[in-house]
Chimera marker file (.cmm) of the C-alpha trace (Angstrom):
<marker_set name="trace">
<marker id="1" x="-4.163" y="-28.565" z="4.955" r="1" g="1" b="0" radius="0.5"/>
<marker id="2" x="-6.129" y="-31.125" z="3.117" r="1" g="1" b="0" radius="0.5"/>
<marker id="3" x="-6.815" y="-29.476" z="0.571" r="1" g="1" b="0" radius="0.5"/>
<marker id="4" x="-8.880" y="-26.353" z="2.146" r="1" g="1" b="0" radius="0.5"/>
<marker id="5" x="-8.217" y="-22.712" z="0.744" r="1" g="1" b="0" radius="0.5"/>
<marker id="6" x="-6.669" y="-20.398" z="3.509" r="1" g="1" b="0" radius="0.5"/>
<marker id="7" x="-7.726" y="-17.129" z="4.619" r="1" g="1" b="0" radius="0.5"/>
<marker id="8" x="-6.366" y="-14.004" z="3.118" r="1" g="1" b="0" radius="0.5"/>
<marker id="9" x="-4.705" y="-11.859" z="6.246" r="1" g="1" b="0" radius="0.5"/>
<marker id="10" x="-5.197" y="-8.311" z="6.013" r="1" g="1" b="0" radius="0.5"/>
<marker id="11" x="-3.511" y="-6.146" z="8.475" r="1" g="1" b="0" radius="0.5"/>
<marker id="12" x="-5.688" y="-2.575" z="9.174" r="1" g="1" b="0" radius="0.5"/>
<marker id="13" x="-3.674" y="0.655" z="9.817" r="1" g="1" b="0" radius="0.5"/>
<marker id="14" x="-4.638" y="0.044" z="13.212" r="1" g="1" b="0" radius="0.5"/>
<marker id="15" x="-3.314" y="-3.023" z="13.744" r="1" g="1" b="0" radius="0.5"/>
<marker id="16" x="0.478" y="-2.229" z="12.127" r="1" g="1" b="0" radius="0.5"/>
<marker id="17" x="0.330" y="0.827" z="14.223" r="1" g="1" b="0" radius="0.5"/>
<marker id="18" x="-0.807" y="-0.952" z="17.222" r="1" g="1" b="0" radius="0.5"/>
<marker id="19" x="2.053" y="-3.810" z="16.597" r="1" g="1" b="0" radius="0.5"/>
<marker id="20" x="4.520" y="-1.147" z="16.124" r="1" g="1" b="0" radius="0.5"/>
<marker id="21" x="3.151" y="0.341" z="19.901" r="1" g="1" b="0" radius="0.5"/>
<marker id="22" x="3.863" y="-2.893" z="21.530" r="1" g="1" b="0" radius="0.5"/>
<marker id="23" x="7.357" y="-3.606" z="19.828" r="1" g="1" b="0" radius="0.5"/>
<marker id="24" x="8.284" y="-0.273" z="20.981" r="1" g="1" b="0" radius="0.5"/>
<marker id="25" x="6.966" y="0.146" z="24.274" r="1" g="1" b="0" radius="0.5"/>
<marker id="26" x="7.709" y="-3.401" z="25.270" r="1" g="1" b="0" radius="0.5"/>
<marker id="27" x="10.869" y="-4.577" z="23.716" r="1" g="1" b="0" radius="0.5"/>
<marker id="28" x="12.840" y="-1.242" z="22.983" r="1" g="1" b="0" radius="0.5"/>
<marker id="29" x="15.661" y="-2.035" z="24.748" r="1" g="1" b="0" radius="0.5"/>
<marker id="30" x="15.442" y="-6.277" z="24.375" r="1" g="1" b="0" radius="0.5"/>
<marker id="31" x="16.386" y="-7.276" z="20.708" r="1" g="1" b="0" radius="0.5"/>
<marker id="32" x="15.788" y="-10.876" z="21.694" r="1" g="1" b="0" radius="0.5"/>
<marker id="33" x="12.084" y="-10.488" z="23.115" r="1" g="1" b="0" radius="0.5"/>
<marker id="34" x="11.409" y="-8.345" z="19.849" r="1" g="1" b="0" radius="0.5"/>
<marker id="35" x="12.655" y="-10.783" z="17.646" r="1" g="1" b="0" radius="0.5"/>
<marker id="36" x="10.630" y="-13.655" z="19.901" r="1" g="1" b="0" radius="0.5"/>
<marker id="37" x="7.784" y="-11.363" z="19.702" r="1" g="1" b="0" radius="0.5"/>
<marker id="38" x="7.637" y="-10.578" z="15.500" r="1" g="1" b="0" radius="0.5"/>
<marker id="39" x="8.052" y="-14.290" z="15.070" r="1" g="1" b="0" radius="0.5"/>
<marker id="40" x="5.158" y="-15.298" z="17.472" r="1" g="1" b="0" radius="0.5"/>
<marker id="41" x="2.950" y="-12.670" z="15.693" r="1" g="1" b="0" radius="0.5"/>
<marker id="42" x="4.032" y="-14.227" z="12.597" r="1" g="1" b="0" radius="0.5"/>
<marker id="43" x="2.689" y="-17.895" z="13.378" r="1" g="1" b="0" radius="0.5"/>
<marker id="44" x="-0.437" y="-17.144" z="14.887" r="1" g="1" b="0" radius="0.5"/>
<marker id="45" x="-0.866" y="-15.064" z="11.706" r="1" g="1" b="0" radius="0.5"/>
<marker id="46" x="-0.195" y="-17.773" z="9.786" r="1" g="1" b="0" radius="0.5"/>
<marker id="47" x="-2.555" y="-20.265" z="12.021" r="1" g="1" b="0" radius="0.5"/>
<marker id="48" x="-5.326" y="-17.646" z="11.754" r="1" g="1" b="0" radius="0.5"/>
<marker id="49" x="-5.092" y="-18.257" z="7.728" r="1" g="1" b="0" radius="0.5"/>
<marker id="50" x="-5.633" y="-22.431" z="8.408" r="1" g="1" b="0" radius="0.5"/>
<marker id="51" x="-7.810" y="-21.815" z="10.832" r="1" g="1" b="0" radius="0.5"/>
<marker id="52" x="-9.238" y="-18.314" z="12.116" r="1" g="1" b="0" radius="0.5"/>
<marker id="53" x="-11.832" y="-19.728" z="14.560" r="1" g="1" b="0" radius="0.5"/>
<marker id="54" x="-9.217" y="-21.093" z="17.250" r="1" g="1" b="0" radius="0.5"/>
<marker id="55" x="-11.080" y="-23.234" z="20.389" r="1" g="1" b="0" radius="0.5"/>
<marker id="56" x="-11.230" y="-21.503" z="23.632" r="1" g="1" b="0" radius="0.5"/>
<marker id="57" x="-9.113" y="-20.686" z="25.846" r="1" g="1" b="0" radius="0.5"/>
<marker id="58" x="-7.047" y="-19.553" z="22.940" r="1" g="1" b="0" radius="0.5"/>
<marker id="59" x="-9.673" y="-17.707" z="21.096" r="1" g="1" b="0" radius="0.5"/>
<marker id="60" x="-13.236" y="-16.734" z="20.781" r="1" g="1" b="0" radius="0.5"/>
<marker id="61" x="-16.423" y="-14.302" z="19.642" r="1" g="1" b="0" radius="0.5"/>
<marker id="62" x="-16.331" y="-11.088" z="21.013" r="1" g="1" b="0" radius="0.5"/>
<marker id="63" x="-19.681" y="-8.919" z="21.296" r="1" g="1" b="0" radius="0.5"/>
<marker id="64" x="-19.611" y="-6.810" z="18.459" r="1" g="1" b="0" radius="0.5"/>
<marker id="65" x="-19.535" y="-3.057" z="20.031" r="1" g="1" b="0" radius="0.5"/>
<marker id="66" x="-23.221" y="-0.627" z="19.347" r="1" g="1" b="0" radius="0.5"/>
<marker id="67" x="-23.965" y="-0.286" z="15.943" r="1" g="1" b="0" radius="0.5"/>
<marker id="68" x="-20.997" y="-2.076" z="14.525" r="1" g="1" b="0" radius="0.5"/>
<marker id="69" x="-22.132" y="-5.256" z="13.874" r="1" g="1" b="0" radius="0.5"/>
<marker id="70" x="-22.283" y="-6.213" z="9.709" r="1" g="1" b="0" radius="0.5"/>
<marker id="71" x="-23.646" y="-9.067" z="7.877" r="1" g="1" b="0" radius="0.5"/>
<marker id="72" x="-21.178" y="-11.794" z="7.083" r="1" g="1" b="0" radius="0.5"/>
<marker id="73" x="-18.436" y="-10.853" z="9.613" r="1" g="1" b="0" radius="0.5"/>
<marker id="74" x="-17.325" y="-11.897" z="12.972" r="1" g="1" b="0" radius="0.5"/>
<marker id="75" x="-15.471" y="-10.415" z="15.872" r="1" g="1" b="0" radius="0.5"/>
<marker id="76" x="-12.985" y="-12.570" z="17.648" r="1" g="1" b="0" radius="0.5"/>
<marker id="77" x="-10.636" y="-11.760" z="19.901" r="1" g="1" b="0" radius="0.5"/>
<marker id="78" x="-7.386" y="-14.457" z="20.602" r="1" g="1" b="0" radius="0.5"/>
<marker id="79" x="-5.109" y="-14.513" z="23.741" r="1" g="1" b="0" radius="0.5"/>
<marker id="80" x="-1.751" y="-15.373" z="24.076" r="1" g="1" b="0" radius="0.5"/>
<marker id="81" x="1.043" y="-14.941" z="26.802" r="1" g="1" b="0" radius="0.5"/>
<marker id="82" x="3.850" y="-11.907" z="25.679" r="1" g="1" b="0" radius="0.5"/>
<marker id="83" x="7.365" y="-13.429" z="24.983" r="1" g="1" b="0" radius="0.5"/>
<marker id="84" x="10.051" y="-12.609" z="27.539" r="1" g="1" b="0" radius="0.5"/>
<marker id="85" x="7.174" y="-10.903" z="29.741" r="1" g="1" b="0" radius="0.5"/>
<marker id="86" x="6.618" y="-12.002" z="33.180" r="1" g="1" b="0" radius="0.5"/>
<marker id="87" x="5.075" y="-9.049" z="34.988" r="1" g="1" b="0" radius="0.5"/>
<marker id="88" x="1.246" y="-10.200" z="35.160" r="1" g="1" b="0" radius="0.5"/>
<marker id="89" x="-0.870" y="-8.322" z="32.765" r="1" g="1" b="0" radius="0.5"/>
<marker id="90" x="1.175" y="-7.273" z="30.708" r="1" g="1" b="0" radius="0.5"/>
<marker id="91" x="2.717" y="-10.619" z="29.158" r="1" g="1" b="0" radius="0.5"/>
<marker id="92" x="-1.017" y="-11.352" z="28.675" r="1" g="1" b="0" radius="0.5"/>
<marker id="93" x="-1.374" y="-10.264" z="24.909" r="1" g="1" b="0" radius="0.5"/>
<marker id="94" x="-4.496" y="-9.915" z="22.726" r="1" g="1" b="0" radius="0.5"/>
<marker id="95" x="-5.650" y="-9.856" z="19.323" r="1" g="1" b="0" radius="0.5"/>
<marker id="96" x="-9.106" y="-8.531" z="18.177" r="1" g="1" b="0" radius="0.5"/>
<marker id="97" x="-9.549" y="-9.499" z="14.780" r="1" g="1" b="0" radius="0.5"/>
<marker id="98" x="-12.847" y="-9.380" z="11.934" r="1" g="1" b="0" radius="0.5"/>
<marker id="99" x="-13.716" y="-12.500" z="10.006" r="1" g="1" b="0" radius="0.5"/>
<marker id="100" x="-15.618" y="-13.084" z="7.066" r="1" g="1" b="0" radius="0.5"/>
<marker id="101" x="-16.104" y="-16.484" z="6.107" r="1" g="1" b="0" radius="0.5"/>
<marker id="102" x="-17.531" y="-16.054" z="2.707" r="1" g="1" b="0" radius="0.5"/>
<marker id="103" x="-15.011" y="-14.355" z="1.248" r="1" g="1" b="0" radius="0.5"/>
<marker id="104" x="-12.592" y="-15.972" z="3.375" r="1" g="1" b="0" radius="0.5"/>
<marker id="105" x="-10.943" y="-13.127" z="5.119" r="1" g="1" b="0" radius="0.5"/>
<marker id="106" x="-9.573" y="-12.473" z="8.347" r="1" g="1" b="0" radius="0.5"/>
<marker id="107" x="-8.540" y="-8.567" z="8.947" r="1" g="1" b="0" radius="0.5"/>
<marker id="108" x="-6.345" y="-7.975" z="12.367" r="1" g="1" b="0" radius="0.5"/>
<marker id="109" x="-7.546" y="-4.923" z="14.101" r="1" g="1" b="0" radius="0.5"/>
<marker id="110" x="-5.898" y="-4.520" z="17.253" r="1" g="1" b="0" radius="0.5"/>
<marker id="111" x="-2.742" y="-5.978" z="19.564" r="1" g="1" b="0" radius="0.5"/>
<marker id="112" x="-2.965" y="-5.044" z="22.932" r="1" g="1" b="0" radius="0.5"/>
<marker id="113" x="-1.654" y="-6.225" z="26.264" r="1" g="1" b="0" radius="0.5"/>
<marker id="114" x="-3.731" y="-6.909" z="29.439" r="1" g="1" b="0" radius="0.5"/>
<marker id="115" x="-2.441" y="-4.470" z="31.162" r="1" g="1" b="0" radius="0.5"/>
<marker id="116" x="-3.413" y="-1.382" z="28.249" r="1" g="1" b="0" radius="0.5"/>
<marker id="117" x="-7.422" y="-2.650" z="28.560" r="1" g="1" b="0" radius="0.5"/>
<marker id="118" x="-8.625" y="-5.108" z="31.036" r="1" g="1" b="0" radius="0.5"/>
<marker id="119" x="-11.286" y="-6.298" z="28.540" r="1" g="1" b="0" radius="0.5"/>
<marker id="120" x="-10.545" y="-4.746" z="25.797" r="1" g="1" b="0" radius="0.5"/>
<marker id="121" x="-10.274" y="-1.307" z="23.666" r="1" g="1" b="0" radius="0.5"/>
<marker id="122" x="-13.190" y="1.224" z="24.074" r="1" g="1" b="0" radius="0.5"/>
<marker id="123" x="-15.982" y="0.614" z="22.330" r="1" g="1" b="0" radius="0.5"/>
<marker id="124" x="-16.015" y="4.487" z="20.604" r="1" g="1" b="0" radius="0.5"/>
<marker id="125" x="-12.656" y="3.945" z="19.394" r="1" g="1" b="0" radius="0.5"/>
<marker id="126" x="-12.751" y="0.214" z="18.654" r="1" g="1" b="0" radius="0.5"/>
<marker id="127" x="-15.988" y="1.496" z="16.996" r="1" g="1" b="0" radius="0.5"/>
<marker id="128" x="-14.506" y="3.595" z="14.611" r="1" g="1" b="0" radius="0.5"/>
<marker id="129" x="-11.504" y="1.249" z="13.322" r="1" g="1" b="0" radius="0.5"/>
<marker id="130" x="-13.864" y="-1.459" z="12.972" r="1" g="1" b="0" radius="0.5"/>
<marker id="131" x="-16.656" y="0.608" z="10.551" r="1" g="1" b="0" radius="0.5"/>
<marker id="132" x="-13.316" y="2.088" z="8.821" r="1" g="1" b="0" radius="0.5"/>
<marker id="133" x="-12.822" y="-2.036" z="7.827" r="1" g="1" b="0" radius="0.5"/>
<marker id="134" x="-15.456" y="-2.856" z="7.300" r="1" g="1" b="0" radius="0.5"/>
<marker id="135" x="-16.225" y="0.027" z="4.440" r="1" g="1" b="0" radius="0.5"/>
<marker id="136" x="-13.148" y="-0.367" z="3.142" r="1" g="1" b="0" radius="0.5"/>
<marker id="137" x="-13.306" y="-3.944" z="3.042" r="1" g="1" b="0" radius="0.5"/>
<marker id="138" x="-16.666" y="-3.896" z="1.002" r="1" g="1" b="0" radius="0.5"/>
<marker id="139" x="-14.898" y="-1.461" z="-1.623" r="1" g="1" b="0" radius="0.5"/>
<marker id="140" x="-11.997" y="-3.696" z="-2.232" r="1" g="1" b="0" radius="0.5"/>
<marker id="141" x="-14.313" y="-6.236" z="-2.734" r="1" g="1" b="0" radius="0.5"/>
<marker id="142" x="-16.810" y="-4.228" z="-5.382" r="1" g="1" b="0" radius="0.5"/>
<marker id="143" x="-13.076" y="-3.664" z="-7.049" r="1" g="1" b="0" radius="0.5"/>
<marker id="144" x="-12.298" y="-6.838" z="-7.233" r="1" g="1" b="0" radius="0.5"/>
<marker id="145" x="-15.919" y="-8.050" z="-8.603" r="1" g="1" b="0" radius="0.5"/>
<marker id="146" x="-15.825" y="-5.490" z="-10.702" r="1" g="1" b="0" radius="0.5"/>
<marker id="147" x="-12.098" y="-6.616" z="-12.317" r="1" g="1" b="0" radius="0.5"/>
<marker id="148" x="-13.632" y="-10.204" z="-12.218" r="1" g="1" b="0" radius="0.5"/>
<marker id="149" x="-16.405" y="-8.998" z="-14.362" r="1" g="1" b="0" radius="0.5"/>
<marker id="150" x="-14.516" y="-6.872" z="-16.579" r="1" g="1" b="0" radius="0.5"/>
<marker id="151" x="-12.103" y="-10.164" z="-17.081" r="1" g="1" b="0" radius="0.5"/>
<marker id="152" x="-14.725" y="-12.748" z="-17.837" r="1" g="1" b="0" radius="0.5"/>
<marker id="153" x="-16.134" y="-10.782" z="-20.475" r="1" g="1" b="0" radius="0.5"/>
<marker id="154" x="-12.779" y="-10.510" z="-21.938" r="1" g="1" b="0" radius="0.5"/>
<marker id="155" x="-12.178" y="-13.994" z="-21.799" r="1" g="1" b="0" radius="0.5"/>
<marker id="156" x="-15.814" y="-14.391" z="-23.712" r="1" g="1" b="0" radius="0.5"/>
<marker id="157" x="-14.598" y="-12.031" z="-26.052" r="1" g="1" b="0" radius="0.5"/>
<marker id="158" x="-11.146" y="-13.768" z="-26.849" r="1" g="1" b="0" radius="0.5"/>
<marker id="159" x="-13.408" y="-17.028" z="-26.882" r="1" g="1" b="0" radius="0.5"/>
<marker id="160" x="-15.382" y="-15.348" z="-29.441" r="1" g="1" b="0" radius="0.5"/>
<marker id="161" x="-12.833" y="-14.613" z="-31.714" r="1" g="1" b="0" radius="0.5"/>
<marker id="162" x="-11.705" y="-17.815" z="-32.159" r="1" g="1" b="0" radius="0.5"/>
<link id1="1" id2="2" r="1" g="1" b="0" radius="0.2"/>
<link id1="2" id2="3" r="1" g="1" b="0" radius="0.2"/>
<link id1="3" id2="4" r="1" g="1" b="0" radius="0.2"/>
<link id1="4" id2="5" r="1" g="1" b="0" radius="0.2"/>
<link id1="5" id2="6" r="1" g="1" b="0" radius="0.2"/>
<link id1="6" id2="7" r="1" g="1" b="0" radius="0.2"/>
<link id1="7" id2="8" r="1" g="1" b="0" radius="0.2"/>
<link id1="8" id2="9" r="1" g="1" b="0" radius="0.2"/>
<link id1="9" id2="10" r="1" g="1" b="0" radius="0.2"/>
<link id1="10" id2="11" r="1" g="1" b="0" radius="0.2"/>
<link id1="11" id2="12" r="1" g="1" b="0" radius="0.2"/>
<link id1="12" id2="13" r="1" g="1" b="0" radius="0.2"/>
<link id1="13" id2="14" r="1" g="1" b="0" radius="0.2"/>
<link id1="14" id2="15" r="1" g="1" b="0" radius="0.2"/>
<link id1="15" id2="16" r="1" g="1" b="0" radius="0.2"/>
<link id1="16" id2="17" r="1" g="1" b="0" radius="0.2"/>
<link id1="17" id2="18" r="1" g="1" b="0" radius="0.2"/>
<link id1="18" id2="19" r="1" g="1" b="0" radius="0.2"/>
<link id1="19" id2="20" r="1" g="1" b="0" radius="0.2"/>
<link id1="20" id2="21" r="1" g="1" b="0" radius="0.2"/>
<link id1="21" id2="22" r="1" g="1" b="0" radius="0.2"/>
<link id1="22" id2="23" r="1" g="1" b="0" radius="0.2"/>
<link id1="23" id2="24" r="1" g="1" b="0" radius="0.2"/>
<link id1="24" id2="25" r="1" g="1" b="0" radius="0.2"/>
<link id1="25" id2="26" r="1" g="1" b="0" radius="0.2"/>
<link id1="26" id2="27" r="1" g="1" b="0" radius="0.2"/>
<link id1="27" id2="28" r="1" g="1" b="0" radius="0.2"/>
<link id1="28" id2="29" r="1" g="1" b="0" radius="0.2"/>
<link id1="29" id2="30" r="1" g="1" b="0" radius="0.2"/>
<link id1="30" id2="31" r="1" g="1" b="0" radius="0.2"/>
<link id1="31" id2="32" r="1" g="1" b="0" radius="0.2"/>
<link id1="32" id2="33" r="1" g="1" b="0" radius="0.2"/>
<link id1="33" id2="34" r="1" g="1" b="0" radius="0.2"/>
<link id1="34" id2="35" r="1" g="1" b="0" radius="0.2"/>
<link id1="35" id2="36" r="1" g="1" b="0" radius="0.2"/>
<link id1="36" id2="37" r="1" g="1" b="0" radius="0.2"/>
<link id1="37" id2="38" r="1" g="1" b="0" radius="0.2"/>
<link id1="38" id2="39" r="1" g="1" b="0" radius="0.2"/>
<link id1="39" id2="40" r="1" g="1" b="0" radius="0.2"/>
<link id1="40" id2="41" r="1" g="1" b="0" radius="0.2"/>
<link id1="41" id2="42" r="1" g="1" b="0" radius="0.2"/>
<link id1="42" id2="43" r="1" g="1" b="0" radius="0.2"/>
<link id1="43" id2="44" r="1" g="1" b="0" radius="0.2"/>
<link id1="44" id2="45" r="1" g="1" b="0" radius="0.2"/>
<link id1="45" id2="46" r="1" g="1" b="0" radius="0.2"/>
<link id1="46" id2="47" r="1" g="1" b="0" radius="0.2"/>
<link id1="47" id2="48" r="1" g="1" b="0" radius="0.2"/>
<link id1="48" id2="49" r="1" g="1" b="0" radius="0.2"/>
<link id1="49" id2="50" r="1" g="1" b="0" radius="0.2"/>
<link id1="50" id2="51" r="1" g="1" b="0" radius="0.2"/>
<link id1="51" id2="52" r="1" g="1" b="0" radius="0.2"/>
<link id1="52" id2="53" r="1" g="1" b="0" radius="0.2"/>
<link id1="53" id2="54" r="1" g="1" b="0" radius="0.2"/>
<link id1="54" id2="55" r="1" g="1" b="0" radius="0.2"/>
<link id1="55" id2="56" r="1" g="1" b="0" radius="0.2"/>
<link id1="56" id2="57" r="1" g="1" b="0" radius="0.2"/>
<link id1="57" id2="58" r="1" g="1" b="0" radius="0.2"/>
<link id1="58" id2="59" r="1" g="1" b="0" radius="0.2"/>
<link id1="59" id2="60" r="1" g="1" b="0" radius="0.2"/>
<link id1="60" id2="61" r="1" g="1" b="0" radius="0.2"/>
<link id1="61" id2="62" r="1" g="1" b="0" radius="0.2"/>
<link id1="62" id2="63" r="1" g="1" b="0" radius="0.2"/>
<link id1="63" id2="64" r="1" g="1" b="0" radius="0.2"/>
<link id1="64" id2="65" r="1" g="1" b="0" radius="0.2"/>
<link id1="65" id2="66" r="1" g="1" b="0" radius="0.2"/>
<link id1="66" id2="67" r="1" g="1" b="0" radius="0.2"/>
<link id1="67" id2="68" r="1" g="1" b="0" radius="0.2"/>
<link id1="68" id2="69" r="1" g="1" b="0" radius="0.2"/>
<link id1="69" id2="70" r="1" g="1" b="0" radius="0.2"/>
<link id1="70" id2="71" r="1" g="1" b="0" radius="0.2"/>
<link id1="71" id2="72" r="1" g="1" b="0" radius="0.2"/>
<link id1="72" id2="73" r="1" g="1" b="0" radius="0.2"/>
<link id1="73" id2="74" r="1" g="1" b="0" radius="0.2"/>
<link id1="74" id2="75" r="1" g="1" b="0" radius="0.2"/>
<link id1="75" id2="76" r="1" g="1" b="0" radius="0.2"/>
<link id1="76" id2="77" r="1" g="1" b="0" radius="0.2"/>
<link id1="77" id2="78" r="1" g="1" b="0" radius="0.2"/>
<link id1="78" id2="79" r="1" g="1" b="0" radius="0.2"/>
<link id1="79" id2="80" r="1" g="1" b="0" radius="0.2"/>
<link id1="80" id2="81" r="1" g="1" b="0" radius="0.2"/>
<link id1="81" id2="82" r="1" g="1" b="0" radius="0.2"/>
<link id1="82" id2="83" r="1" g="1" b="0" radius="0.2"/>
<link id1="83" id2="84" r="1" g="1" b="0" radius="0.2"/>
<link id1="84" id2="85" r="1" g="1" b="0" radius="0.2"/>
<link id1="85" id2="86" r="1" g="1" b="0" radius="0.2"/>
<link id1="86" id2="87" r="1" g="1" b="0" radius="0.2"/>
<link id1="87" id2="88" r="1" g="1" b="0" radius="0.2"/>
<link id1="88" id2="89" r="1" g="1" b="0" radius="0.2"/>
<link id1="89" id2="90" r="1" g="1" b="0" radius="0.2"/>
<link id1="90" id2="91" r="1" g="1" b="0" radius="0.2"/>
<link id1="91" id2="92" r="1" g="1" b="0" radius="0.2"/>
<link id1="92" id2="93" r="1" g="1" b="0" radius="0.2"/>
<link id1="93" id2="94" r="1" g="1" b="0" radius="0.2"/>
<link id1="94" id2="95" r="1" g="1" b="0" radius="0.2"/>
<link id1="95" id2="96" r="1" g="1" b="0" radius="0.2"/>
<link id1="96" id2="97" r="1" g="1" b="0" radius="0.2"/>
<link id1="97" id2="98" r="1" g="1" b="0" radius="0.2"/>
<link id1="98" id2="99" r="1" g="1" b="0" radius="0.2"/>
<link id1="99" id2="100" r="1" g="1" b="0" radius="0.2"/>
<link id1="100" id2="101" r="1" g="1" b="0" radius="0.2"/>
<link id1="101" id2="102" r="1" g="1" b="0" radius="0.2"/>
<link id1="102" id2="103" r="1" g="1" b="0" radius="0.2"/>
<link id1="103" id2="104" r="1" g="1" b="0" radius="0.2"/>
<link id1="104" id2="105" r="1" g="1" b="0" radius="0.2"/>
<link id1="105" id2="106" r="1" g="1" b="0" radius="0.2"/>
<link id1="106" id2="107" r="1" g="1" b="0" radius="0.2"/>
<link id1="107" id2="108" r="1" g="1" b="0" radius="0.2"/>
<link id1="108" id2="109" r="1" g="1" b="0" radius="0.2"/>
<link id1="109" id2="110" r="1" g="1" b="0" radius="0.2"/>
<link id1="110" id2="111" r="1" g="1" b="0" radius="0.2"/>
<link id1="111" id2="112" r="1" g="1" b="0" radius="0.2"/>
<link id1="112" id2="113" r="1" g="1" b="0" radius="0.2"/>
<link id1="113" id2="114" r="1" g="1" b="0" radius="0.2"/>
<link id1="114" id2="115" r="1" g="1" b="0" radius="0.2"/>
<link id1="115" id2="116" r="1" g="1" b="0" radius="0.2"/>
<link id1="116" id2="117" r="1" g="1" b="0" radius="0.2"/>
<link id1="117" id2="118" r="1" g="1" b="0" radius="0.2"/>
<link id1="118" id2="119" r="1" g="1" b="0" radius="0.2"/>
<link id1="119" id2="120" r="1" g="1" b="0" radius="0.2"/>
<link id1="120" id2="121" r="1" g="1" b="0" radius="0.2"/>
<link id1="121" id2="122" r="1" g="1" b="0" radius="0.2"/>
<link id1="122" id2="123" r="1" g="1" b="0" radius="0.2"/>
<link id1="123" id2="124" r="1" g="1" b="0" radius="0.2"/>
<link id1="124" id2="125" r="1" g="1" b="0" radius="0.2"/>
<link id1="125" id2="126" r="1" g="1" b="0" radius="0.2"/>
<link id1="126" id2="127" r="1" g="1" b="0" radius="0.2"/>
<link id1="127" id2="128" r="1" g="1" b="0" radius="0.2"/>
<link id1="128" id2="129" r="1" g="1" b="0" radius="0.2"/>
<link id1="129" id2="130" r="1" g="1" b="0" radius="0.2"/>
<link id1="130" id2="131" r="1" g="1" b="0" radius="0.2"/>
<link id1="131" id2="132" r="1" g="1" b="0" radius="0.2"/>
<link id1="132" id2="133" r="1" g="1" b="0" radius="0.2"/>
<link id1="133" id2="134" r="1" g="1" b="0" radius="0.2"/>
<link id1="134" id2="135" r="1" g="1" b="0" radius="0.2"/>
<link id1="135" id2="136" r="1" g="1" b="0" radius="0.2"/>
<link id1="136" id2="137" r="1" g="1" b="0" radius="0.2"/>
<link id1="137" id2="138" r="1" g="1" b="0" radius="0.2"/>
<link id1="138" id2="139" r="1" g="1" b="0" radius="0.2"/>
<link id1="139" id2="140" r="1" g="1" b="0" radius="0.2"/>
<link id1="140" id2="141" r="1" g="1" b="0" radius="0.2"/>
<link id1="141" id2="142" r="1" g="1" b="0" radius="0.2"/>
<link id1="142" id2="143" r="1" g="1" b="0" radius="0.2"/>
<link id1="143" id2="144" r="1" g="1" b="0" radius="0.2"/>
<link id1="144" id2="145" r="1" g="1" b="0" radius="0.2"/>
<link id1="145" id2="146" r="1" g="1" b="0" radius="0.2"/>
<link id1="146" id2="147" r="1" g="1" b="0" radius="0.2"/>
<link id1="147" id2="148" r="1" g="1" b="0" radius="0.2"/>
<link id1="148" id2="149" r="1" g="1" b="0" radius="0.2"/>
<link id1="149" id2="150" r="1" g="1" b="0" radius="0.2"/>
<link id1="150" id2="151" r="1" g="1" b="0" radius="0.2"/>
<link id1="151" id2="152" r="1" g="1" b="0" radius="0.2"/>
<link id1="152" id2="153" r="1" g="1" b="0" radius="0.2"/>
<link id1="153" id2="154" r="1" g="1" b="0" radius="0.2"/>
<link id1="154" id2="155" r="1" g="1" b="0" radius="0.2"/>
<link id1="155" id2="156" r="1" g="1" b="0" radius="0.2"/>
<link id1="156" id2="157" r="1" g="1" b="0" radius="0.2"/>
<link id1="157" id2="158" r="1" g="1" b="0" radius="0.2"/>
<link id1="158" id2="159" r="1" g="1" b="0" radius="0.2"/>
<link id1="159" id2="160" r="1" g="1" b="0" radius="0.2"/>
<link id1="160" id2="161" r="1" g="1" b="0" radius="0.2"/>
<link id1="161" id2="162" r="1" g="1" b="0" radius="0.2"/>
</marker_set>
């Protein structure tokens, strides 16, 4: 990866319940397309972490919906056909995902077929996961500043003291 520091993945509530949603709805009784499926999920996961700003067709910015849009992120959404689905829309899967480049994080909101939303989830309720990320997000991230801090000055200390 020449040398370039991934992503950190971070799955919302959303998204695992989502992911569960489509596992069960579309590949309850087909243990081979579920298996097909998990692993798929897995490798664009992984991609997204090399690189989370895929070229169209396969992904690209989505307008944020009213009122959600925040400093520093990014809304994409990425497209990819369902394993071991041939009826039209619905082996047309989607990903809406957040991106922050700065602190180099990608957050998966929402997997979704085609043939659930023709564009994409409602803005209220895509609305409301999205904020929900986003303020979490910025507390884990005071946390972890906060820890940093708290660690540095022990490190000064223990240089100190020597």
């Amino acid at each position: 990866m020449n040398g370039l520091e991934k992503f950190h993945i971070g799955r919302s509530i959303n998204f695992e319940r989502t992911l569960q949603k489509q596992i069960r709805d579309r590949y309850r009784k087909n243990p081979a397309g579920q298996a097909e499926f998990v692993q798929l999920i897995e490798k664009l996961i992984y991609a997204l972490s090399e690189k989370p700003c895929p070229s169209p067709p396969l992904g690209h910015l989505e307008p944020w919906p009213k009122g959600t849009k925040c400093a520093g992120w990014e809304l994409w959404k990425l497209e990819f056909k369902m394993p071991q689905i041939s009826r039209g829309a619905a082996g047309q899967g989607r990903l809406i995902y957040l991106i922050n480049s700065a602190i180099k994080e990608v957050v998966l909101v929402w997997i979704y077929t085609h043939a659930e939303f023709k564009k994409r989830p409602p803005d209220n309720n895509l609305r409301s996961v999205i904020l929900a990320i986003i303020e979490s997000s910025e507390i884990m991230s005071k946390k972890n500043n906060s820890a940093n801090e708290r660690n540095a000055d022990r490190e000064e200390k223990e240089v100190g003291e020597k």
